[in-house]
N, C-alpha and C positions, 0 to 999 in steps of 0.2 A: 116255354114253360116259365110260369113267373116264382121265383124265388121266394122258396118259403120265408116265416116272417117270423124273430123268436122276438123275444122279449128285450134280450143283450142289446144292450147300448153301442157296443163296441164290435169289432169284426176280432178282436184279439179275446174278446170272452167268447164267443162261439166258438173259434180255434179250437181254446182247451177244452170247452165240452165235444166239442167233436174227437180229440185227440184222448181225452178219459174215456171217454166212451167206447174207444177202438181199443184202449189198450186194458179196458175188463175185459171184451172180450177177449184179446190174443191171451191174459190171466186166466180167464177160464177156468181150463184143465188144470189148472195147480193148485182151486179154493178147494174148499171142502166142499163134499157134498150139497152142506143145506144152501152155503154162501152160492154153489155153480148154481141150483134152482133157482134161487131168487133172480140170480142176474138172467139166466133165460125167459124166470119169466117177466120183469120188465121189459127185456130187447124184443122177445116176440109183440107185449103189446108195443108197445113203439114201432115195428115192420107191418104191425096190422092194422094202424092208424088209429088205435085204443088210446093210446096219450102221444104230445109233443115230444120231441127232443130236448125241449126245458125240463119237463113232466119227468121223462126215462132220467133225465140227469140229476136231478133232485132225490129221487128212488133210492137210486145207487148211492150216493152220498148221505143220505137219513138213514139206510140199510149199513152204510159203512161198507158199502161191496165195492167203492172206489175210496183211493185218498181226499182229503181237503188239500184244494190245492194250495200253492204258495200265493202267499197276497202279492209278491213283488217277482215277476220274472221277465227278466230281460232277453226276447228275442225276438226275430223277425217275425212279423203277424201277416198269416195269407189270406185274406179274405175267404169265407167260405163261399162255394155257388150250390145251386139246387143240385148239380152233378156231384157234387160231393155228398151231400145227402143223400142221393142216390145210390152211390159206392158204398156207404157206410150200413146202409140197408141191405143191399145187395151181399156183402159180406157177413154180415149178421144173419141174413136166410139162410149162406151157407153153414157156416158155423151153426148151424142150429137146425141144419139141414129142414127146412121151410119148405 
């Protein structure tokens, strides 16, 4: 399978949107009501193939359903692979029972 393709320059800016993105969901259960909709329903379109991962990640962030990250963070950056997008999805259907 060939590796999806985002817009990030960098393998250390997909990191964090993969890693925001994993931790509204594990947030979740503790927004409010209107805030848990909204992020359900971006992460479902995003698991349904209705927007990118740029797309879900932008959402969250104009919604205020994730933090702005820090401009400046210093740590080790792991490349993402298509398996991780995969997991990330895969997790998100659970949580949302898909």
């Amino acid at each position: 399978m060939e590796p999806t393709r985002h817009k990030y320059e960098s393998d250390a800016t997909m990191d964090l949107v993969y890693h925001q993105i994993e931790q509204a969901l594990e947030k979740m259960d503790s927004s409010s009501l209107q805030n848990r909709e909204k992020i359900k329903a971006i992460l479902r379109r995003y698991v349904e193939g209705g927007i990118s991962l740029d797309e879900a990640y932008y959402e969250l962030l104009d919604g205020e359903l994730i933090p702005m990250p820090q401009r400046c963070g210093m740590s080790a950056k792991i490349p993402l692979t298509s398996e991780d997008e995969i997991r990330l999805k895969d997790k998100i259907k659970s949580k949302l029972a898909l």
